[in-house]
C-alpha positions as CSV (number, residue, x, y, z in Angstrom):
1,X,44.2,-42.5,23.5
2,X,42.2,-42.5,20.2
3,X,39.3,-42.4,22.2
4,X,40.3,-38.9,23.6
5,X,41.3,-37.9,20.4
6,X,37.9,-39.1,18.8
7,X,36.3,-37.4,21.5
8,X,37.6,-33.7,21.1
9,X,37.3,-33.8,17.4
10,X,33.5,-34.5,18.2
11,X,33.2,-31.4,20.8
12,X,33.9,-29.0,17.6
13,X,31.3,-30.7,15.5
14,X,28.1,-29.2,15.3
15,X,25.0,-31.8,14.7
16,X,23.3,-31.8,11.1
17,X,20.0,-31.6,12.2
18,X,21.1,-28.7,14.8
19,X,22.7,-27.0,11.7
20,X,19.0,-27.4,9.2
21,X,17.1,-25.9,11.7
22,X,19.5,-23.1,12.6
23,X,19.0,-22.7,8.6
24,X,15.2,-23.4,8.7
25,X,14.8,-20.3,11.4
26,X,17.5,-18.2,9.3
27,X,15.2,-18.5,6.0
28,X,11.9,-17.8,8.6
29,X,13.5,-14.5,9.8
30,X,14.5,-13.3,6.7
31,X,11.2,-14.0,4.8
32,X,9.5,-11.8,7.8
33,X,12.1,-9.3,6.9
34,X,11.2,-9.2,3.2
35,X,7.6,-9.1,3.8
36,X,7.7,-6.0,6.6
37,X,10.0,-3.9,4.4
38,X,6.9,-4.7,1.7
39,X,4.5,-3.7,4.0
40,X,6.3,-0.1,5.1
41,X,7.6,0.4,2.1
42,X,4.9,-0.3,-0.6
43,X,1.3,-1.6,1.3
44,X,0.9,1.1,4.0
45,X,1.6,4.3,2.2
46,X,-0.3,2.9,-0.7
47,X,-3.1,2.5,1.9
48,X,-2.9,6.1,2.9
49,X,-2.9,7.9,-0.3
50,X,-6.0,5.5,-0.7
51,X,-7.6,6.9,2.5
52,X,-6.8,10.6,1.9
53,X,-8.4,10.3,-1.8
54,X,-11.6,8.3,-0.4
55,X,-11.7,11.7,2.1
56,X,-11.3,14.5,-0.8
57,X,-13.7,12.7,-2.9
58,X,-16.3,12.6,0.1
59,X,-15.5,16.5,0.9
60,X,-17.2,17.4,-2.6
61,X,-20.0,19.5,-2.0
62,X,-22.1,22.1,-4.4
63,X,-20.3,25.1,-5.7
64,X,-16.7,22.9,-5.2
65,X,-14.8,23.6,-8.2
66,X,-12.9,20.5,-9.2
67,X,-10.4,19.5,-11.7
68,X,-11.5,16.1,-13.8
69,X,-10.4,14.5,-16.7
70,X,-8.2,17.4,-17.5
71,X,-11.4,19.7,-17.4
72,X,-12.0,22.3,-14.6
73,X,-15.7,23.0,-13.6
74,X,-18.0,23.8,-10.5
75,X,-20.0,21.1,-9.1
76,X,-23.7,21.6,-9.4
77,X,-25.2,18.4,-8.0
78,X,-23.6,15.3,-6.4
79,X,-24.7,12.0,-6.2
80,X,-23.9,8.4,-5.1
81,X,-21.3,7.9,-7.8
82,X,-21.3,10.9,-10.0
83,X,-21.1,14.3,-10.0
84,X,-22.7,17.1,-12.1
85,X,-19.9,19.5,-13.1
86,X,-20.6,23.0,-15.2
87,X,-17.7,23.5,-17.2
88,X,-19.0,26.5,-19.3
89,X,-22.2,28.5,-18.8
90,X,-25.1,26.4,-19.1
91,X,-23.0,23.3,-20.1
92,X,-23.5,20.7,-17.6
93,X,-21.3,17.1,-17.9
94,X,-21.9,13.9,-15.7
95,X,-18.8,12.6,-14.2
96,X,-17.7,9.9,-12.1
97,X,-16.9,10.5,-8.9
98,X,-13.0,8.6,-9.4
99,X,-12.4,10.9,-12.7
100,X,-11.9,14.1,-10.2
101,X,-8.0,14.5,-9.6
102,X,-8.3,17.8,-6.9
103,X,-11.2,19.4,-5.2
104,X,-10.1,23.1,-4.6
């Protein structure tokens, strides 16, 4: 009879090392979690802001009149890296290309 007994009490039990990796796989799926909602959230519209800056800066052309540095002017000659923007007649400043804000 205490063997019956014994033995029902042990049906509801659940085994230890059953019950760590239930945990273990809990923790995995909730670190994916954390890092996807990082990724959607924070990484990938970060990377798209990046791309559609990297595209405005490589639409500047002559004549573009850009804003940088706080300073509006018309672009006279682009390089590489810089730009040559006239911000007043006959007054011609060398700029980098990541100081421009807008290209209009």
């Amino acid at each position: 009879m205490n063997q019956a007994i014994e033995a029902g009490q042990n049906l509801g039990a659940v085994n230890p090392v059953m019950q760590q990796q239930a945990n273990t796989w809990t923790m995995v799926i909730y670190c994916l979690f954390v890092v996807a909602i990082l990724y959607f959230f924070m990484i990938r519209p970060s990377k798209k802001r990046m791309a559609e800056y990297q595209k405005m800066l490589d639409s500047i052309k002559v004549g573009s009149r850009v804003l940088a540095a706080g300073i509006y002017g018309t672009v006279k000659k682009v390089n590489e890296k810089t730009i040559d923007v006239e911000i007043a007649k006959g007054v011609v400043v060398e700029m980098n290309k990541n100081a421009v804000a807008n290209v209009e």
